[in-house]
C-alpha positions in Angstrom: -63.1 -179.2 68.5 -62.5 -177.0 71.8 -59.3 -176.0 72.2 -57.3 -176.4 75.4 -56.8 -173.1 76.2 -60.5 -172.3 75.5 -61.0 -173.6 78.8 -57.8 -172.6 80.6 -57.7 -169.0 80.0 -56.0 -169.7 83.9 -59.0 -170.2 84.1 -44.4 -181.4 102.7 -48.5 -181.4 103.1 -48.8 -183.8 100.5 -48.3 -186.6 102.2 -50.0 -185.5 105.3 -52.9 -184.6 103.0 -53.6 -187.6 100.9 -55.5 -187.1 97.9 -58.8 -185.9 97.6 -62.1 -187.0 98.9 -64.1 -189.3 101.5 -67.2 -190.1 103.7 -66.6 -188.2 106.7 -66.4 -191.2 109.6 -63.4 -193.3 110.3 -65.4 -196.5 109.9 -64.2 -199.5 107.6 -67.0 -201.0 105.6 -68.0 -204.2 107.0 -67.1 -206.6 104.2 -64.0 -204.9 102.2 -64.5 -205.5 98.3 -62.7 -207.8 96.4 -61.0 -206.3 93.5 -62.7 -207.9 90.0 -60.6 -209.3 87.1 -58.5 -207.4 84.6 -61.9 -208.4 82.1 -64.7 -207.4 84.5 -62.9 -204.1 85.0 -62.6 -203.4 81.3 -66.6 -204.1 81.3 -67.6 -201.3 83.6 -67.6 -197.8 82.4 -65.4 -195.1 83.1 -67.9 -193.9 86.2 -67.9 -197.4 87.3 -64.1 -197.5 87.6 -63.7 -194.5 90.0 -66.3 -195.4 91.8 -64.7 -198.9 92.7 -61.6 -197.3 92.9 -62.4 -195.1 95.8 -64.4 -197.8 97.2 -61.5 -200.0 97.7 -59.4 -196.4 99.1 -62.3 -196.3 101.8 -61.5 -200.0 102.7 -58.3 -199.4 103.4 -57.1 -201.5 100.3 -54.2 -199.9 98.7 -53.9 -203.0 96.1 -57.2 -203.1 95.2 -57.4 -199.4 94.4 -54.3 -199.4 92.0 -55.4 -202.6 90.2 -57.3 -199.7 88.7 -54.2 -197.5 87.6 -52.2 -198.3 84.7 -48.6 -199.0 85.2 -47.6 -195.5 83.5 -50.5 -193.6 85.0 -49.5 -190.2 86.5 -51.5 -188.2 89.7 -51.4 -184.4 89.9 -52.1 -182.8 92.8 -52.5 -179.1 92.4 -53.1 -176.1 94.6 -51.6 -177.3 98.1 -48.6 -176.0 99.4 -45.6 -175.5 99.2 -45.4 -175.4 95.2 -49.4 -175.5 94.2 -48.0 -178.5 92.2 -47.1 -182.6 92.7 -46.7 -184.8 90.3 -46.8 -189.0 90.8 -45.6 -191.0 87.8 -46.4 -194.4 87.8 -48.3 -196.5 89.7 -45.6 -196.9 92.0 -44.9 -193.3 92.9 -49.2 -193.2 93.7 -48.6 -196.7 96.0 -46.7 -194.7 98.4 -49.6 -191.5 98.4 -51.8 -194.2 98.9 -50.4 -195.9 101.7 -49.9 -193.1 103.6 -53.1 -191.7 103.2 -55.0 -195.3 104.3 -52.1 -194.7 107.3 -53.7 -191.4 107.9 -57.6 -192.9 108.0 -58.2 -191.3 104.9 -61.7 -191.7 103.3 -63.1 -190.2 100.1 -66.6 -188.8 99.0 -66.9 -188.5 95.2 -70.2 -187.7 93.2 -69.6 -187.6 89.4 -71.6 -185.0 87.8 -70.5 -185.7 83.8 -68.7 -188.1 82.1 -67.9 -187.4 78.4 -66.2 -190.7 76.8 -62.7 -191.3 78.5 -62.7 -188.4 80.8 -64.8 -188.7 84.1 -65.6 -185.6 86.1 -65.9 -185.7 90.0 -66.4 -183.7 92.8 -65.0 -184.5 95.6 -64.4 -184.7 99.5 -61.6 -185.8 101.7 -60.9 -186.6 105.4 -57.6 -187.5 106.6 -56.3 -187.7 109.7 -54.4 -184.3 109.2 -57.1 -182.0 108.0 -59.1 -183.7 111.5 -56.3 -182.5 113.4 -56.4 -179.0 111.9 -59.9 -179.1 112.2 -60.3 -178.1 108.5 -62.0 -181.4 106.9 -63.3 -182.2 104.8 -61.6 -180.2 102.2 -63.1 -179.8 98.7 -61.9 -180.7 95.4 -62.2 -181.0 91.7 -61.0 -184.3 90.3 -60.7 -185.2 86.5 -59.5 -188.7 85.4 -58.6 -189.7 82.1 -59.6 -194.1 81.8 -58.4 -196.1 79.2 -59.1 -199.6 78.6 -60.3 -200.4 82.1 -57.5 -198.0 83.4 -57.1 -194.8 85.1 -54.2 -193.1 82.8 -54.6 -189.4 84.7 -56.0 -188.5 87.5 -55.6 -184.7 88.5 -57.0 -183.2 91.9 -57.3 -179.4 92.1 -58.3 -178.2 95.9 -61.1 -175.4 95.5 -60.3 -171.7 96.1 -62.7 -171.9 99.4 -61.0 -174.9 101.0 -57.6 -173.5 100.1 -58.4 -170.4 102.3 -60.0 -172.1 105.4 -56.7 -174.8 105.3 -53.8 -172.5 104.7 -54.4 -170.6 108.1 -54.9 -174.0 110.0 -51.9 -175.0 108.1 -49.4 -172.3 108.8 -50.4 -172.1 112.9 -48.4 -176.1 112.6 -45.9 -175.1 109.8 -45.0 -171.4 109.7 -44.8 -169.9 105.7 -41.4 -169.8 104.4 -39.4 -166.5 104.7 -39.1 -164.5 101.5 -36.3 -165.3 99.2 -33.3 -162.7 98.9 -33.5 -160.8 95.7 -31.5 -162.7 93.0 -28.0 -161.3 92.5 -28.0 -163.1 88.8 -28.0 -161.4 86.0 -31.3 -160.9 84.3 -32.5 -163.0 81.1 -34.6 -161.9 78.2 -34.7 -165.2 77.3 -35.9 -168.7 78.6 -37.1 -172.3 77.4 -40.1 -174.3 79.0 -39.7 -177.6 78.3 -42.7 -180.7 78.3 -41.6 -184.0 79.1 -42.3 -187.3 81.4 -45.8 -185.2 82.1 -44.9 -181.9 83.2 -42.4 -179.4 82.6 -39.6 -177.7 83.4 -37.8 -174.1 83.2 -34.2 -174.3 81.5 -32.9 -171.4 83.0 -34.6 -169.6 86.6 -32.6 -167.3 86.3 -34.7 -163.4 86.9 -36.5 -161.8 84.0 -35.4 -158.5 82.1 -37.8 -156.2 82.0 -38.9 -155.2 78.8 -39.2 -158.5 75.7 -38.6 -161.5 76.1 -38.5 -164.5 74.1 -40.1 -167.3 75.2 -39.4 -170.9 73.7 -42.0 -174.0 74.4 -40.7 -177.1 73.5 -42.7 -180.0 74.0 -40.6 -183.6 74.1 -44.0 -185.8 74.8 -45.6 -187.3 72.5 -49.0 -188.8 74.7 -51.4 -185.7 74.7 -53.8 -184.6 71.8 -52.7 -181.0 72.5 -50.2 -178.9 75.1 -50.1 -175.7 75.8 -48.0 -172.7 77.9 -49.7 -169.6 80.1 -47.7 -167.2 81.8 -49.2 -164.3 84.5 -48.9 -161.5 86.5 -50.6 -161.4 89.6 -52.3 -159.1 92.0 -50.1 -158.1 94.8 -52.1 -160.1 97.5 -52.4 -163.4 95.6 -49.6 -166.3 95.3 -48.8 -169.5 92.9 -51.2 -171.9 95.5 -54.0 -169.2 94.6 -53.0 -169.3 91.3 -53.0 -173.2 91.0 -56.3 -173.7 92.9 -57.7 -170.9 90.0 -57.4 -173.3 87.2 -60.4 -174.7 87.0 -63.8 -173.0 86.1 -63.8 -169.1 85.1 -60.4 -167.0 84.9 -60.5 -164.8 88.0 -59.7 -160.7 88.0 -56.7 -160.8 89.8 -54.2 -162.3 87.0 -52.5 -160.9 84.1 -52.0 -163.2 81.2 -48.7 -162.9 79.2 -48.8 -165.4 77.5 -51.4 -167.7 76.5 -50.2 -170.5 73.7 -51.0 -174.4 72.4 -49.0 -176.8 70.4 -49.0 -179.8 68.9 -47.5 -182.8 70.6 -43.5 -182.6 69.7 -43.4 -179.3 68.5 -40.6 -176.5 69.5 -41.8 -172.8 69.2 -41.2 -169.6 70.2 -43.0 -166.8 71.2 -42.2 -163.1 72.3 -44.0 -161.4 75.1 -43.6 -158.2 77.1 -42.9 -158.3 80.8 -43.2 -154.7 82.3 -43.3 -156.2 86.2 -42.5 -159.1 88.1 -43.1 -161.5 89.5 -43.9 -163.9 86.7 -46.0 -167.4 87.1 -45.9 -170.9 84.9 -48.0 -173.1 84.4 -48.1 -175.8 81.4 -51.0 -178.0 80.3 -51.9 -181.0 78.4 -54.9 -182.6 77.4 -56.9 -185.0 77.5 -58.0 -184.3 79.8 -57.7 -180.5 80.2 -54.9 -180.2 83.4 -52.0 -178.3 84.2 -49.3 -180.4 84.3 -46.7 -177.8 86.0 -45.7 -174.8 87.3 -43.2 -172.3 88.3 -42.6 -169.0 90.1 -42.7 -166.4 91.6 -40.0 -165.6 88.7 -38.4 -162.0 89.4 -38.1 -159.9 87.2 -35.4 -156.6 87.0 -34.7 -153.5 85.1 
């Protein structure tokens, strides 16, 4: 079986944004579709599925389109600022995305290149009324769901490196980058604990790096995934975590250095020792199916 990190090797707008994808004119369909029972939907394939579901998005109905979430689904939007990294659990949490993107005149373009069993592959456009002001759309993505029974169970959107660097200058002419944060006055750590649970994951302690080894503990609390797994990087002076993030799908580029590059089994708690010689230091933790990161974190500064 392929391994998780065979393919990963890295391989405030969020709102404003949407999701991903669309049909470039403001223009409602003429008759909006009715969504089909619970058993119709379980009848159509997994391509079928996100098809109608960004049908009904077009259409302007928000219902409609979650009718073809499960309850517990969870949406990850990666690689927009200001953390490369949103995560939506439940089909509540993904209502309010979706109102406010059907707010915002959203509309999606999807064309579904492969579909292997439960996970559906898409590429994907969007146009919201943002990215028109900006004058920046459609932006591109990468979209992977996960469907299940007639229900979308993950859905993951990952902007593409080339969109990413035509928004962020529109972007920060309306919303200026953040200043810099002061050097850390903590004491360093040669020591931390990444921990996987509710669908992402989190850093116990963010407290700066020691230089030199440091022990790293994964501990994974959920139980949902065939297989998890931890990567940690350097990167090249001119690149950030939203290049980083919008990196993780297809081939791993030049300008990271991995540090750490591990998979576990579904509730398992290891720990592994790596050696950090500079800062700063970048998360990010996946799970699959299908193949996603599921969180991030960083820059993490490291000190002598």
């Amino acid at each position: 079986m392929k391994t998780l990190l065979s393919r990963i090797a890295v391989p405030l707008v969020i709102l404003a944004l949407g999701i991903t994808g669309c049909s470039g004119q403001t223009v409602q369909p003429a008759s909006v579709p009715t969504s089909p029972p619970a058993t119709e939907r379980t009848q159509q394939t997994a391509s079928e599925i996100i098809e109608a579901m960004v049908e009904h998005m077009n259409a302007g109905d928000v219902e409609a389109s979650l009718a073809y979430f499960a309850d517990d689904a969870r949406a990850y939007i990666i690689g927009l600022p200001p953390t490369g990294m949103e995560v939506y659990a439940g089909k509540e949490q993904i209502r309010a995305l979706w109102q406010d993107s059907v707010a915002s005149h959203f509309q999606w373009e999807v064309n579904i290149p492969s579909t292997h069993g439960n996970i559906v592959n898409v590429e994907a456009k969007t146009w919201h009324d943002f990215t028109r002001q900006l004058g920046v759309a459609p932006l591109e993505y990468h979209d992977v769901y996960e469907v299940r029974d007639g229900k979308i169970t993950t859905y993951g959107t990952t902007i593409k490196a080339e969109a990413l660097a035509r928004f962020i200058p529109a972007f920060e002419e309306v919303v200026p980058a953040e200043e810099s944060a002061s050097p850390s006055t903590e004491k360093p750590v040669s020591e931390m604990t990444v921990t996987i649970a509710s669908g992402t994951c989190m850093i116990d302690n963010p407290a700066p790096l020691q230089v030199g080894e440091i022990k790293v503990t994964l501990n994974i609390k959920d139980q949902d995934k065939d297989l998890y797994a931890l990567t940690m990087f350097n990167l090249d002076a001119d690149k950030d975590i939203l290049d980083l993030m919008a990196s993780t799908v297809g081939m791993p580029p030049s300008w990271v250095d991995i540090l750490l590059m591990e998979e576990q089994e579904p509730g398992t708690n290891n720990t592994y020792a790596i050696n950090v010689e500079k800062g700063p230091v970048y998360v990010i933790c996946w799970s699959k199916p299908p193949d996603l990161p599921i969180g991030n974190a960083g820059p993490i500064e490291v000190k002598e």
